[in-house]
N, C-alpha and C positions, 0 to 999 in steps of 0.2 A: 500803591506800593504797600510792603509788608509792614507793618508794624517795625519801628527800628531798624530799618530797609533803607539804607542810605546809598546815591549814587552822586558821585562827582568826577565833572569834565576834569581831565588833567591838561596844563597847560603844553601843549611841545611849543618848544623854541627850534626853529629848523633855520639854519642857514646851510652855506655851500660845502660845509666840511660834514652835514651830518643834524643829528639833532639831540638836544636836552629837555628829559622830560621829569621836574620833581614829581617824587612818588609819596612824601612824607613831608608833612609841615606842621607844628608843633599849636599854631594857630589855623589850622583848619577844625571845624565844628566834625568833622567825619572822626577824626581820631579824639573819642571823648576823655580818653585817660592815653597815659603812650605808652605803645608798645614795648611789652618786654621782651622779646625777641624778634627776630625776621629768617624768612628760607622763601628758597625757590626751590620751586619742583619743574621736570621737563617732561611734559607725556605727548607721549608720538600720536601722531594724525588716528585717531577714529579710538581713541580707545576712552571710557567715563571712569572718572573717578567718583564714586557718589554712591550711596545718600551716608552721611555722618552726622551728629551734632556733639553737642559739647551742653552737659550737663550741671558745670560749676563756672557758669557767668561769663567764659571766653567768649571774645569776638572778631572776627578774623575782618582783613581787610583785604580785599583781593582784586589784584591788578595784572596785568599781564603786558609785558612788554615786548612781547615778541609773540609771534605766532595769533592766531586766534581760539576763544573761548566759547563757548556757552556755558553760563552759569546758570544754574536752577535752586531756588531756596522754595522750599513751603512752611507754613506756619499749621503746627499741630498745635500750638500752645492751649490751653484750655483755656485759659486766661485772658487772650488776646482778642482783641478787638478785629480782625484779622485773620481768623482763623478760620484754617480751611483753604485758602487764598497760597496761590503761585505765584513766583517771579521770576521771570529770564530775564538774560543780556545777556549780549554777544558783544563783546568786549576784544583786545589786541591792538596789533599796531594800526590797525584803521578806525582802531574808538577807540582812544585812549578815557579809562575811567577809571576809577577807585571803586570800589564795592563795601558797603560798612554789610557787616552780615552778623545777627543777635546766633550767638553760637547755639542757643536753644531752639532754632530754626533748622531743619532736616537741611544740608547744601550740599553740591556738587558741582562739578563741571564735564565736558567732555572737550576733549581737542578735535578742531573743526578744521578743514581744510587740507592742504598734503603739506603739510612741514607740522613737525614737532611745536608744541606751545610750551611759554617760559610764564609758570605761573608767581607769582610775588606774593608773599602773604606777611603779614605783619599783625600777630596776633595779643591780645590783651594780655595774654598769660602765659608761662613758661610752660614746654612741655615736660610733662612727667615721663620717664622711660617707665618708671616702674609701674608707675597707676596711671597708664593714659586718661586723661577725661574725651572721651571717646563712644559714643555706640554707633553700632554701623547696621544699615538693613541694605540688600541689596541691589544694585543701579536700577534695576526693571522691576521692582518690588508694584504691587498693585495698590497699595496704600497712599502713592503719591503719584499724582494726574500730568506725570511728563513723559513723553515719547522724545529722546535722546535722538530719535533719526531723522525727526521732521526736521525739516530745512528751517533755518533759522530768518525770520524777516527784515533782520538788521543787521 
């Protein structure tokens, strides 16, 4: 895995009326400072939101509880140990996971499957409207060694 590439099961509790799945625990090792904010976002079946990172220390955490994912992080970092190096998961309601993702890591997802995905994010740091920490290249960029259309193995 990536360098500061963290993946955790989440637990569901399912009985007959449904189920409960914590997404945030103050003593989990994944969230290493807490969140100062949370959002979800909902994107319809086939479409990638990708590639972004985050250049002043955010870290995103990302969970999906509904629908499914692919996520894709690469490590350009110069510095890392790591570099060069991909990571996917296919995450949602049939892998319930957490994703720790170092914001200085290119990342993305695309919604897999025919129903919309409910993404959950819980990020180290507030967002700025005014000065987003943000740069973006785009989903099919040649720079980073992912095809969005392969079929996912998981």
């Amino acid at each position: 895995m990536i360098d500061g590439v963290e993946a955790r099961d989440l637990r569901v509790n399912a009985d007959e009326r449904g189920h409960l799945v914590e997404v945030f625990r103050a003593d989990w090792e994944l969230f290493d400072s807490e969140p100062e904010m949370s959002y979800y976002s909902m994107t319809y079946p086939g479409i990638v939101r990708a590639w972004h990172r985050h250049n002043e220390g955010q870290i995103d955490h990302f969970i999906c509880p509904k629908g499914r994912i692919k996520v894709g992080i690469y490590d350009d970092r110069e510095d890392s140990p790591t570099q060069g190096e991909l990571d996917t998961f296919v995450i949602g309601e049939h892998n319930q996971k957490a994703i720790r993702i170092p914001g200085d890591c290119w990342h993305g997802f695309k919604a897999i499957g025919d129903e919309p995905a409910f993404l959950l994010n819980f990020p180290s740091k507030l967002y700025d409207y005014d000065e987003p920490d943000e740069e973006r290249i785009p989903y099919d960029t040649d720079k980073i060694p992912l095809d969005w259309d392969e079929e996912p193995s998981g």
